[in-house]
C-alpha positions in Angstrom: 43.1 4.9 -18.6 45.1 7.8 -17.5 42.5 11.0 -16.9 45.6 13.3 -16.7 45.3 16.5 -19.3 47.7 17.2 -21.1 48.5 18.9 -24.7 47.4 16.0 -27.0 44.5 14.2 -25.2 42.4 17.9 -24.2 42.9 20.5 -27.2 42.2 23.9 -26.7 39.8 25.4 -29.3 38.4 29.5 -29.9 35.1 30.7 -29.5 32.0 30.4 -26.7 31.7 27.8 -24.1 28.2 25.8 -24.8 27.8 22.4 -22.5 25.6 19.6 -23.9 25.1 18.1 -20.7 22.6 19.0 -18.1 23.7 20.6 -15.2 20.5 21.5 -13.3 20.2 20.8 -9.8 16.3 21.6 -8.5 16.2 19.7 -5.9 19.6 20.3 -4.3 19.1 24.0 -4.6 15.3 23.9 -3.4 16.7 22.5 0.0 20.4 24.3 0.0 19.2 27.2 2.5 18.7 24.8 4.8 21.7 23.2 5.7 22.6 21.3 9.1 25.9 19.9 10.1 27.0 17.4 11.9 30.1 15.7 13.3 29.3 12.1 13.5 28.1 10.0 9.9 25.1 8.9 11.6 22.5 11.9 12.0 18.9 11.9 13.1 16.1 13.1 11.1 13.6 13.2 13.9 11.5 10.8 16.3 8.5 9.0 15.6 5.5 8.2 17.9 1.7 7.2 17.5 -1.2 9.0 19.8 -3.7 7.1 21.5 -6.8 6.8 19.5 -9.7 8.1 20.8 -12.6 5.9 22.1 -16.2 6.7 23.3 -15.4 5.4 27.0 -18.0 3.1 29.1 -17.5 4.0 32.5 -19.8 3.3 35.5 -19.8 5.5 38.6 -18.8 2.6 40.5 -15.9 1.9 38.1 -14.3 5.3 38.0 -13.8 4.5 41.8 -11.0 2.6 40.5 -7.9 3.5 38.0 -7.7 2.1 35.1 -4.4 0.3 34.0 -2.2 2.4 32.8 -0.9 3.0 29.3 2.1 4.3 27.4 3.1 6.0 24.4 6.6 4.3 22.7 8.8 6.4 20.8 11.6 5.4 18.3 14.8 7.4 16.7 14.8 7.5 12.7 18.6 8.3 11.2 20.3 8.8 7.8 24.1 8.2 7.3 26.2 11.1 5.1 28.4 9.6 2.4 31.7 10.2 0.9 31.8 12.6 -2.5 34.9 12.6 -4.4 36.3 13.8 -7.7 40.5 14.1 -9.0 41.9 16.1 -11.3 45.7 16.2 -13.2 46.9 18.5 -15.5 50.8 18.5 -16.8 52.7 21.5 -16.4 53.3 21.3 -20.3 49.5 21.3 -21.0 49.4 24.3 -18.6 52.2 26.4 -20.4 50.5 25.3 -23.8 47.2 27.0 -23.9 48.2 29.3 -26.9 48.1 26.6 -29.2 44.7 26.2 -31.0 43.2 23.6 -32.8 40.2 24.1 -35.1 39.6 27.1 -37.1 42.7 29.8 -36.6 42.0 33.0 -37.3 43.9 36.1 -36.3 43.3 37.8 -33.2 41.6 34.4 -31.5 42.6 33.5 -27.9 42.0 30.4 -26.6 38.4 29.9 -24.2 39.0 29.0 -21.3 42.1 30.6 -20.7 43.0 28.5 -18.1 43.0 24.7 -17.8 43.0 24.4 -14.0 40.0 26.9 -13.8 37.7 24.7 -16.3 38.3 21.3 -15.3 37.7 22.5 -11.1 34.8 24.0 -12.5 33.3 20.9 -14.3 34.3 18.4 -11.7 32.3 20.7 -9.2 29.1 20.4 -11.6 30.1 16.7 -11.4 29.4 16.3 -7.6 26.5 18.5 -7.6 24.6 16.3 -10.3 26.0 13.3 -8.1 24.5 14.8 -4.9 20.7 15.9 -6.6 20.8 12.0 -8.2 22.1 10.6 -4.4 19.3 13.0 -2.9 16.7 11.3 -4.9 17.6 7.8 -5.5 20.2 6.5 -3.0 19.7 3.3 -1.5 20.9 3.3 2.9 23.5 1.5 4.1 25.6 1.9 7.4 28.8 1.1 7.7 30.5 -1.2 9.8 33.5 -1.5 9.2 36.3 1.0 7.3 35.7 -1.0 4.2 32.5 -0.7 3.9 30.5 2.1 1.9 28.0 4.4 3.9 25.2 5.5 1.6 22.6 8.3 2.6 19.1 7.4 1.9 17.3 9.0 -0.9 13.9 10.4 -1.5 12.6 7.5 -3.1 13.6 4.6 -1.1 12.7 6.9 2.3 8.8 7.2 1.3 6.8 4.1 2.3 3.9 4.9 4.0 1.9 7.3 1.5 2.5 5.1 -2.2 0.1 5.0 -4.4 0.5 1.8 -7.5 -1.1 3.4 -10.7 -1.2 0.1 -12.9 0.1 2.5 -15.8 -2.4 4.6 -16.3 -1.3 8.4 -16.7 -1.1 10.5 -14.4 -4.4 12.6 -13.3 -5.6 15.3 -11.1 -7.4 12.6 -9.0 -4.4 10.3 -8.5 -3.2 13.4 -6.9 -5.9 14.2 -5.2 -5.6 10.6 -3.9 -2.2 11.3 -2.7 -3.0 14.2 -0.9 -5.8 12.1 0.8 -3.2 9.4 2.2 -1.2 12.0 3.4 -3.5 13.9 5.4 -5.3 10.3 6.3 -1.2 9.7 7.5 -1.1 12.9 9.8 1.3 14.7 7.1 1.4 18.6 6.2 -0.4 19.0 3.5 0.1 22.9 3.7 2.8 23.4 1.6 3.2 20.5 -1.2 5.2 20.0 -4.0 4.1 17.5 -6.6 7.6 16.7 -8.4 7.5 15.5 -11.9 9.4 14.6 -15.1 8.6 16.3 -18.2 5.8 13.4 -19.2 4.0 13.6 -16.1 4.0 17.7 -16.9 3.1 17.4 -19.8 0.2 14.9 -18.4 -1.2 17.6 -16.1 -1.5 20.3 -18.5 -3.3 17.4 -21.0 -5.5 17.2 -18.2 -6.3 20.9 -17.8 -6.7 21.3 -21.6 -9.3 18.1 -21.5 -11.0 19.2 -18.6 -11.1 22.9 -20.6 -10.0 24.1 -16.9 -8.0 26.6 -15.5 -6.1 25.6 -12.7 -4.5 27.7 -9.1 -2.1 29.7 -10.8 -2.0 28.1 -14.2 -2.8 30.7 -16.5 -4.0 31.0 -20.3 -1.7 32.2 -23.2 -1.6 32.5 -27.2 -0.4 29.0 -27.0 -2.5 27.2 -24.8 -2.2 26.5 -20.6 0.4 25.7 -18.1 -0.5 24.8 -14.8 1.4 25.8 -11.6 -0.4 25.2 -9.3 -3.6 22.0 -8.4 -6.6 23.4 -6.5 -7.7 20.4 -5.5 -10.9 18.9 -3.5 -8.1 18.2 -0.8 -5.7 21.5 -1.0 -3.3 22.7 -3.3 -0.1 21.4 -4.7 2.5 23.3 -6.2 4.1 21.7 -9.4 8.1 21.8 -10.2 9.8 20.1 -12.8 13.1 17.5 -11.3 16.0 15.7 -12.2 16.5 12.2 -11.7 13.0 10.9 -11.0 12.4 7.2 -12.1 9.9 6.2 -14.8 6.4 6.3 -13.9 7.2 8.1 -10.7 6.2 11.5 -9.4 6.2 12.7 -6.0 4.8 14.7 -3.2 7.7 16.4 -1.2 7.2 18.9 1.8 10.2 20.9 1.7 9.6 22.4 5.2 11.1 19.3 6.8 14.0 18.3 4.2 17.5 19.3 4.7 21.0 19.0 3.3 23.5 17.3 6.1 27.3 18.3 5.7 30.2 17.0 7.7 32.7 19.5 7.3 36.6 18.2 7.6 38.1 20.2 10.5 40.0 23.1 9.1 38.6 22.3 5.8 35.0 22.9 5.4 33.3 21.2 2.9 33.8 20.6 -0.5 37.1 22.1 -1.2 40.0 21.5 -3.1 43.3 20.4 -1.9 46.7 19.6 -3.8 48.1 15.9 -3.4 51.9 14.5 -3.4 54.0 15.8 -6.8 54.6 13.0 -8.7 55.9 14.5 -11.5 55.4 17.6 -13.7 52.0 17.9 -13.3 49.4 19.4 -10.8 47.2 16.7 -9.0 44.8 17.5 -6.6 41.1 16.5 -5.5 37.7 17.7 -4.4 36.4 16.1 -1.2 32.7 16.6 0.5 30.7 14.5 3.2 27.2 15.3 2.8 23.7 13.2 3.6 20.0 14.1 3.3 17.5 15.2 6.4 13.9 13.8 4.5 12.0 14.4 7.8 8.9 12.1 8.9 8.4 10.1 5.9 4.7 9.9 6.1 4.8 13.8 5.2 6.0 13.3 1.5 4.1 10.5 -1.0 4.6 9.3 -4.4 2.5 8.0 -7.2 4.9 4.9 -9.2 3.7 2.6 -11.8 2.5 5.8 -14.3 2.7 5.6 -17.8 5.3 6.5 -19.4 3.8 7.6 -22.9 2.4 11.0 -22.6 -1.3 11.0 -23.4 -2.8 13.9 -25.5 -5.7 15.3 -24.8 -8.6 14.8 -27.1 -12.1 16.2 -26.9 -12.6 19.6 -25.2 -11.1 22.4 -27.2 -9.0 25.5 -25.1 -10.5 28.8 -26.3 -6.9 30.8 -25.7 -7.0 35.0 -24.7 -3.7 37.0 -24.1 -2.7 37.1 -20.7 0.2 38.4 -19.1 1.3 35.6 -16.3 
């Protein structure tokens, strides 16, 4: 199907500008102060090693005369690829020149919104790849490419954590399955400084059932006319922050450490990144398309953690009754 615009297929209309879709990017902007570049599609997101473990040594006098055989500590490189992000756009001259023409309701004085064609579909496409990027960030599956045909594909969130996973056998989520994570990832050698426990809105929703059931008041949660919502988890362990994302599958939630995740770009020499460029006339129309190379840094793997295999029917609480006050946050 031809995606060109033009008069017929994209009409323009009066009034305010209100998009249906959802355009929120948390995790993308979370991380977007951070960015690295790079020059080659293959970057490294750090190096890995294991320390000795200690013993209770059983060493004569005699013996010490004597070295013991010596030992070494191995080390090994852990990469991500950056991927290709691309979006078109076409627009007839005639669709361009037409913009006065309303459809809908016409009413004297009205002026078309948006003005300007070009503007509004540059705009959009940009959302576009940004909800592409924050879906990538969290779900993309790794591949390398080997050869020109092939697709590299930056490894997401999801796929990255494997050593702190916790199977919940659908039950819904709790303050002790996270507390549970935060155990595997200190029992891992993570940071468990500076955590944030990454939800969908029935895991939220979860928590706060929890607080209300528990008749607690939790880190920076706070009470209002209308019941609690909780911000923070003191836990037995340490404390979790709590943020609501985009893209997280069912029965998922995770444990991210933002202090060692990072957006890759590979800017196009005397580009940048991102940008727009015009292609070859092929008529009366103006073509053109949006180009980006970008690829996640997750860090040490062992630092994030995830809970999968939640419920997925939100659980109200029943049973301990939340006497509310006014409270300013």
């Amino acid at each position: 199907m031809d995606g060109t615009v033009m008069s017929f297929n994209t009409l323009n209309y009066s009034g305010l500008l209100y998009n249906k879709s959802n355009t929120n990017t948390p995790f993308l902007n979370a991380i977007s102060g951070k960015v690295r570049y790079t020059q080659s599609v293959e970057f490294v997101t750090g190096q890995e090693f294991s320390s000795e473990e200690g013993d209770i040594p059983a060493i004569s006098e005699q013996a010490s005369l004597t070295a013991p055989e010596p030992t070494s500590v191995k080390r090994s490189q852990k990469t991500n690829v950056t991927q290709i992000f691309q979006e078109a756009i076409s627009i007839s001259y005639a669709k361009m020149a037409n913009m006065n023409t309303l459809s809908g309701i016409n009413i004297a004085g009205q002026t078309p919104n948006p003005t300007t064609e070009f503007d509004f579909q540059i705009a959009r496409k940009f959302e576009k790849i940004k909800r592409s990027i924050e879906k990538t960030f969290m779900q993309g599956k790794y591949n390398k490419a080997t050869t020109d045909e092939e697709i590299n594909k930056t490894r997401g969130m999801d796929e990255a954590i494997t050593t702190n996973v916790i199977e919940a056998g659908e039950k819904p989520l709790d303050i002790w399955l996270v507390n549970d994570l935060l155990v595997k990832i200190k029992d891992s050698q993570g940071d468990i400084s500076n955590l944030v426990l990454w939800v969908d809105t029935t895991s939220l929703n979860q928590i706060n059932g929890n607080a209300v059931e528990y008749g607690m008041k939790l880190g920076d949660a706070y009470m209002s006319a209308f019941g609690i919502q909780v911000r923070d988890l003191i836990l037995p362990v340490g404390t979790i922050h709590i943020a609501l994302g985009e893209f997280i599958p069912k029965g998922t939630v995770y444990a991210f450490n933002f202090n060692v995740i990072a957006p890759v770009e590979q800017p196009t020499p005397g580009k940048g990144n991102f940008f727009y460029e015009a292609l070859a006339k092929k008529g009366a129309g103006e073509q053109g398309e949006i180009y980006g190379i970008i690829g996640l840094d997750h860090g040490p793997e062992w630092y994030h953690g995830k809970i999968t295999g939640l419920s997925t029917e939100f659980t109200k609480p029943v049973g301990q009754k939340v006497v509310t006050v006014t409270e300013t946050p």
